[in-house]
Each structure stands twice: as C-alpha cells, then as structure tokens.
N, C-alpha and C positions, 0 to 999 in steps of 0.2 A: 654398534647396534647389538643388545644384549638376544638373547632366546625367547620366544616367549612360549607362554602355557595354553591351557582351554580357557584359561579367567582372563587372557588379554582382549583387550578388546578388539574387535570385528573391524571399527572403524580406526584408522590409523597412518599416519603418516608412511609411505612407502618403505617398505624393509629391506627390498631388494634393488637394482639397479635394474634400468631399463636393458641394460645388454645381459644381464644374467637372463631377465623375463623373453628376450629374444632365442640367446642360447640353449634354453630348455625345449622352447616351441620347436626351434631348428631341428636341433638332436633327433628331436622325439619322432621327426617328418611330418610335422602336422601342418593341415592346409592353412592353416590360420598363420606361419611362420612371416610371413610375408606380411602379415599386418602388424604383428606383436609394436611396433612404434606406437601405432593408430590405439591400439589396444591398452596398453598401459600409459598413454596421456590421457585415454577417458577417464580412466579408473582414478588416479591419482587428481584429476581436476574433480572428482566428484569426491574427496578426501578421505578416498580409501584404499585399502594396501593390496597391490598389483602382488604380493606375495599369496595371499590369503585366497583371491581370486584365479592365479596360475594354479596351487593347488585344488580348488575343486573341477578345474576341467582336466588334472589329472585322476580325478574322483572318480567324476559323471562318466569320463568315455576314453581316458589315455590322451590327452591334448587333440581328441577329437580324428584316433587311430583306428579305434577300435571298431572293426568292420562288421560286429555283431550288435554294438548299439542301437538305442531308438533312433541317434541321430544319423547313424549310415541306415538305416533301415527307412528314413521319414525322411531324408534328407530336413531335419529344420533347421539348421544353423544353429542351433542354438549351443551356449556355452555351460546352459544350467540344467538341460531338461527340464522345463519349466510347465507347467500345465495350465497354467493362467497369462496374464498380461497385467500388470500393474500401470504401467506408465502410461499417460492417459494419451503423450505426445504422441507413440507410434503407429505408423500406418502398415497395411501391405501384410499384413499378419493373418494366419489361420491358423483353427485348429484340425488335429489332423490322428488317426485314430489309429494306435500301433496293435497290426494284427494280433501279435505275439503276447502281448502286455495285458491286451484288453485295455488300456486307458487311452486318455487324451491327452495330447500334448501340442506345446506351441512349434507352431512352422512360422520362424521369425524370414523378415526379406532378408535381412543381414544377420553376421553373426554381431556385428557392434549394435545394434540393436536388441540384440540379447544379453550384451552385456551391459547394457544403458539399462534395460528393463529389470537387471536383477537387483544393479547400483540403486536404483529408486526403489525395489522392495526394500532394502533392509533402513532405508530413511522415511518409508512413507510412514504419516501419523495416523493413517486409518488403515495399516498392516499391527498384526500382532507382535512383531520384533518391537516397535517404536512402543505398543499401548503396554505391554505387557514388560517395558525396560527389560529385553534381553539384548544387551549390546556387548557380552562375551562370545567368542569364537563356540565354546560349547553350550553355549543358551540359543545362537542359533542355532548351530545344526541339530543341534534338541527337535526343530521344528521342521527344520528342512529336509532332515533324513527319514521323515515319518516314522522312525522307533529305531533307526542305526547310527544315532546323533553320534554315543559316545565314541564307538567304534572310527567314524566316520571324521569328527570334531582331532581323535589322537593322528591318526590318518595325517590329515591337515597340517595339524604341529609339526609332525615330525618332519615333513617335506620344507616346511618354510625355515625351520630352524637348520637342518640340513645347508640350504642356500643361502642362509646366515652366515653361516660355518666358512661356508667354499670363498665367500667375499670377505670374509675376515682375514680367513687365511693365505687371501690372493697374493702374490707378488706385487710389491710396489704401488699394494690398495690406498697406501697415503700417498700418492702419487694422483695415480689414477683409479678412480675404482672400476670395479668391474671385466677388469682384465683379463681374455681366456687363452691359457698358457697353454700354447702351441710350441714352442723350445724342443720339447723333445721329441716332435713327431717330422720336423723338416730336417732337408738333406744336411749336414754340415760336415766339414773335414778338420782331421786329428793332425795335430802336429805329428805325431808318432808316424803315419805313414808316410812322411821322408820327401813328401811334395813340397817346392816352394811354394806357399802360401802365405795368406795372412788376412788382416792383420792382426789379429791376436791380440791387440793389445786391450788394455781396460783403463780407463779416466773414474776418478770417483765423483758420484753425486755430486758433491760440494764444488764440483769444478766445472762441471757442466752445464752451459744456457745454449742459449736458441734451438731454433724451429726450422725443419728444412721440408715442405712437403713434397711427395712424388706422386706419379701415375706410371703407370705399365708400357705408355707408348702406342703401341697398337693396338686395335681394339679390342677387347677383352669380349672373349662369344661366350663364356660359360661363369658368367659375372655372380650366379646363384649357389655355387659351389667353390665358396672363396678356397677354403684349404686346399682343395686342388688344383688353383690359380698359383695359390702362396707354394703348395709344393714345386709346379713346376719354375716358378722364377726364381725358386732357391736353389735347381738342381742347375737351371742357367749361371749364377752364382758362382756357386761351386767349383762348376767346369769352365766357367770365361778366364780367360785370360786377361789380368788387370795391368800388365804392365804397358810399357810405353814402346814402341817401335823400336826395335832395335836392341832392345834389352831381353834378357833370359827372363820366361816365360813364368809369370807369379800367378796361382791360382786364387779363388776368395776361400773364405773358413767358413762361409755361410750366406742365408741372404742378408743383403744389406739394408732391410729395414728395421728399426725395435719395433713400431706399433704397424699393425694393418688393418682397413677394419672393411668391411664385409658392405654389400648394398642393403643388408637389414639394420646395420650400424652397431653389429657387434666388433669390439674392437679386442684383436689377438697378439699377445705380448707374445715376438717372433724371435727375439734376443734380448742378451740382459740392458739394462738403459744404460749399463756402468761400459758398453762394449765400442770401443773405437770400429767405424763402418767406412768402409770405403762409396761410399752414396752422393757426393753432389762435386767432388773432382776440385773442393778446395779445402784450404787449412786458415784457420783452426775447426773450420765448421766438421769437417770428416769426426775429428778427433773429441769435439766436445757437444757437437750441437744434436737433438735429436732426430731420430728419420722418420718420419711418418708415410704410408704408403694408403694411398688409396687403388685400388683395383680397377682402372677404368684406362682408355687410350681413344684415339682417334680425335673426333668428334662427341665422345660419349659424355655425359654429365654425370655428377656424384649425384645418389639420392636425398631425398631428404632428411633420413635418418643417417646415413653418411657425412652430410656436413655439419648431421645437430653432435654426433658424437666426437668429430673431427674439432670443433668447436669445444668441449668438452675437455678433450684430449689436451689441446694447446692449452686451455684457460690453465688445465693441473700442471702441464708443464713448466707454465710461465709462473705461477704463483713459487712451486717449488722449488725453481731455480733463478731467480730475481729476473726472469730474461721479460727485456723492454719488447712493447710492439715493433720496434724496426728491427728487432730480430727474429720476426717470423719472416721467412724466406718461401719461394717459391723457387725450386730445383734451378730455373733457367737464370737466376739473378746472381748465381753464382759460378756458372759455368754454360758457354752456347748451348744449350739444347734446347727441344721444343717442353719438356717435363717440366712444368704439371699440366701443361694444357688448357681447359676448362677451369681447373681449379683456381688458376690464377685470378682470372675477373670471378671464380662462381663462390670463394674462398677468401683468396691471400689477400688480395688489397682490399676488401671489403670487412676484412678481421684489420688489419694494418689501422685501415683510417678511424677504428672504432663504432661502423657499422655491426650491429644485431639485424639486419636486414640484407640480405644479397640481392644487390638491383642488377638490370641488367646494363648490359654493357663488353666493353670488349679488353683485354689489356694486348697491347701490340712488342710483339718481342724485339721488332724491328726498332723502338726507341727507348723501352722499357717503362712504358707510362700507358697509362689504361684512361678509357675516356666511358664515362657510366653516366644514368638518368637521362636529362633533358640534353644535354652534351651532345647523349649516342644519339638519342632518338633526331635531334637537327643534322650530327654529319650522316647517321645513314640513310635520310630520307632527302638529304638536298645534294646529293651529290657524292660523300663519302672522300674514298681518296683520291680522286680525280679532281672534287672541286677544292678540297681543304688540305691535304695531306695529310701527313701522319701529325700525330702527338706529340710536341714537343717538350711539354710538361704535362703535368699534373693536375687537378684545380688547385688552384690557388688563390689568396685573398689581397685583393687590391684596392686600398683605400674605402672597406669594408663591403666592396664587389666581388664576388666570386669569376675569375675570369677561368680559360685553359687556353695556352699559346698553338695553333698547326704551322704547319711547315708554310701555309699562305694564307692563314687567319686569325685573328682573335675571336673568340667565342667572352660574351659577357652574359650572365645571368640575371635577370630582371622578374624578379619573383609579383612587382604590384602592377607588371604591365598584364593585359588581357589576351589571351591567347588570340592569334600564335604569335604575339611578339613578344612573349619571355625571355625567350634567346635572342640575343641580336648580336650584329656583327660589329665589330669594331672599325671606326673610319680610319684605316690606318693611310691612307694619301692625304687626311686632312692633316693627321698625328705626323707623318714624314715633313708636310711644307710647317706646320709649326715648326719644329726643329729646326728646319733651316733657315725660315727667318731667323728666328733667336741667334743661331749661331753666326748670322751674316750680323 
C-alpha cells in the first residue's frame, strides 16, 4: 500500500488492518477500544477507509480522550462532532447545546451510529461532498473543517501514512499483517547468563508448517490487558522448569508462544516465527510448527474478534507455509492435556472441516472426536452420556448419509424428514440379527 496525499480520495479500499485500527484505539485508552471490530466492519462494508476515519477521531477529540471536548462535556457519542443528522435511518438522537461553544451538536444513542451517520454524509446525493464532486481527502475537509480544511486535511495524511509506514515495515507483514511487535518488551533469558536453558534454537521459514493453538488453562481475570497477561506467562516461562523428572533442571529462553492475540483481536508477534518453542511436548511440531496463543482458560470462550483474527492468523500461516488443514492442531491432540479448551469445538475442528461458521457443539478429549449441530443438540437433550456415550468418531459419510458412531448408538442424519425426526437412530439389533443370519 503506497502513501497517500490530500488529492487521494476519501472513499477507498481499507489502508490499514483491522488490528492496527484496534491498537491505536487501545493505546490511546479510548472508550471506544472495545468496539474498534464493530467499528471498522461498518466503515469498510460501506467502502470506505477505516484509516481516514480513525484519524479524524484523532482530530475531533484524541480517540475520544480528551476531557475538555464537546463530546466529554455533551456526553454525545459521537465520533464527528456533528451538528446535524443526515441518515434518515437513525433513531434515539438529539440535539444538545454546548454551553461553552455556544453551538448545537448531535447527542447520537451510539457512537456506531455516529459513525454510520457520517459514512452516509460523505455518499449522500443531496449533501454538498456528492453535488459539488469533492471526493478528495482535502475537498472534504475544505467543508468539514469550516475554514481549517487544509490544516486539518495535512493533519489526516500524515497520521494514515504514518500507519502505512508501521504496516509495511511490520515484521513478517507477508506473513501475517498487522503484527504488534512485543519481542522486546517480555521477560526472556541470555545464554550469557550461564543458566541451563533453551531452546534456542531457530528452523527457517522454508521449513516450517503446521498450526498448534493454545489457551492459558486457568481462567484469565484480567483478559482486557493482554500485555500484562502475555508478560506474566512469559516470566512463568522463563522460570519453569522444562525438564523431565529426574533430569538437571532446564529453564525456557522465553515464552513459548510466536503469535498472541488479545480479546479486541489484536494479534502480537511474541517471538521470531523462525524460533524452535517448547509449546505442545512433541516433535517435529515444537521445532517446526507455529504456536499460537489465545489468552483465555477455564470455561472461558475467545471473542469474536479473537477467532476472526485467529482465523486470519492460520489462513497466513497456512498459505505461507504449504501447511494442509490436518495440520492445524489443538495443543491436546498432541500431547494429554486439557489446552485449548473451548477452542477446540469454538475454533480447531470447525477451521479443520472447512467451516467459516462455528457451530455449537462439544469436542470430548476423552475420544478425541467432537460431536456439533443437530448431533449435539439430540445427545444433549435426550440423554447425553448416560444414554449414548461418548464419541466414537466423527461425522462421517455413509452411502451418501451423514452418520456419527457413540459408544451405544448410531446417530443418522435425515435432512428431508420433518422435525424432530431429522436425526434418528440407527436399528442396530435389526443390523446385529442381519449379520447373523447372513453369517449362519
């Protein structure tokens, strides 16, 4: 993505990554950080650049910090300071009249509502941007600034070109983009100071495929301040003791995730990709495959923006490195433990079978097969594992029937029967005395 001027135009393909547009919101402490997702799908679904629009709420109010603003003083929400209402759609709006200012301004219900209201000024056909063809960054704010356009319009440039810059020059941007390089600010240890540690070693690009995803284990209470999550389980790291019983005591050289990514779905490059990690306890996967770390334990689920970026993350990975869908992993299929958790039904098999949809469902570690859709919804509602048992496979296709085998049923799927006999069970004592005739 090249720089652009005051003559580029307003309306535009996204310039920036959704996790850059997040990391600025974050930084900045803005109340809004927590939607930036929500915020930059509107902007880009009405096909215009989430760069262009992050800077002028660095304009109007400091990403909506600034405690001397109309909008901390009006409380309006709003992301434009706006004095009108164009969008004919929104409801729940007033105007509201800033002591200070002497003027009017909109008190929107939401702030996405104020950023819908402004998307539709600069397309309406009965606004002056549309009648008057000013569809340059500096033709509008010519209009928008009421006489600080050019001031205002350089303003703008410089910030989005800036975040141009930082994505271009990210680490491992053909990779992945958007990457916010954290390497140098977590715990890690120097060969130099004389510790058994490691592993130290390094695999190149060209050698490395698969996918191994992780979670934290226990539940994560401070899940909105990732870096200080990612600090401390890297100072755990550091200090745990990786070797095996009985063996002299090996420390790690850092944490052992490359990517992590945050519940707003910024995703932070934690080590180099090129880095052998001691992360899921087998071989080759330690030494070639990537780690990816989600921040969550218990019971706890990934956000929305956590599995769109997670999603993201694997697609770059896998294009990059030739790695097949059966080599995205879920931590436990490679080693007992309960990690990844949730991820596994809310993520790994649902990325596995080629789902863009994560349905619900459960995967059970006890057989290593996950039972999802119509499946969950008949064992958990007639019984579960008392009437059916566990999972013995997977769905599977049987003479163009989708069946799943339990420990004491068949499950068949019947899509043109009328609810609720979609699912039905398999007669297996009629299926046993077949067999046995035949065989007598």
């Amino acid at each position: 993505m090249s720089t652009i001027t005051t003559e580029s135009s307003f309306i535009a393909p996204a310039r920036i990554s959704r996790a850059t547009f997040g990391r600025v919101l974050h930084e900045a402490g803005s109340p809004w950080a927590a939607r930036a997702g929500a915020i930059y799908e509107t902007i880009v679904t009405a096909g215009q650049d989430p760069a262009v629009w992050l800077a002028i709420c660095a304009e109007e109010h400091s990403y909506a910090t600034n405690r001397g603003s109309v909008l901390w003083r009006n409380d309006t929400r709003s992301w434009t300071n706006a004095r009108t209402v164009r969008d004919p759609s929104l409801t729940g709006w007033t105007i509201v009249r800033d002591a200070v200012r002497g003027s009017d301004y909109v008190r929107y219900a939401d702030v996405l509502d104020s950023v819908r209201d402004g998307l539709y000024r600069i397309t309406d056909p009965d606004y002056r941007y549309v009648r008057e063809r000013r569809h340059s960054i500096g033709a509008v704010f010519a209009i928008w600034t009421e006489g600080d356009g050019a001031r205002y319009a350089e303003s703008v440039v410089r910030r989005v070109n800036g975040w141009i810059r930082t994505e271009q020059d990210a680490p491992y941007a053909d990779i992945v983009s958007g990457l916010v390089d954290i390497r140098g600010h977590l715990p890690r240890r120097d060969r130099s100071d004389g510790v058994p540690a490691g592993p130290y070693d390094r695999r190149p690009l060209s050698e490395k495929r698969g996918v191994v995803i992780h979670y934290s284990g226990q539940a994560v209470t401070n899940r909105a301040d990732t870096r200080a999550v990612l600090t401390s389980e890297a100072r755990y790291h550091v200090d745990r003791n990786w070797a095996d019983p009985g063996e002299r005591a090996l420390r790690g050289d850092g944490l052992m995730y490359h990517i992590a990514i945050g519940d707003d779905g910024t995703a932070y490059l934690c080590r180099d990709l090129e880095a052998v990690l001691w992360h899921c306890g087998a071989w080759p996967q330690n030494a070639l495959a990537l780690s990816v770390h989600i921040p969550i334990g218990g019971d706890q689920h990934a956000t929305s923006d956590q599995l769109a970026t997670l999603r993201r993350v694997v697609d770059g990975w896998r294009a990059a490195t030739s790695t097949p869908l059966n080599e995205v992993w879920g931590h436990q299929e490679l080693q007992p433990t309960d990690c990844p958790g949730t991820l596994m039904a809310d993520f790994v098999i649902p990325y596995r079978m080629g789902s863009r949809v994560v349905t619900d469902g459960r995967w059970f570690t006890e057989t290593g097969c996950h039972v999802g859709g119509a499946f969950w919804a008949y064992w958990r509602e007639r019984g579960g594992l008392p009437n059916f048992g566990y999972p013995l496979t997977n769905e599977r296709d049987e003479s163009g029937m989708t069946v799943q085998y339990f420990e004491r049923a068949v499950f068949e799927w019947h899509p043109h029967n009328p609810d609720p006999y979609k699912v039905l069970l398999r007669r297996l004592g009629a299926d046993a005395l077949a067999r046995m005739e035949v065989s007598s």
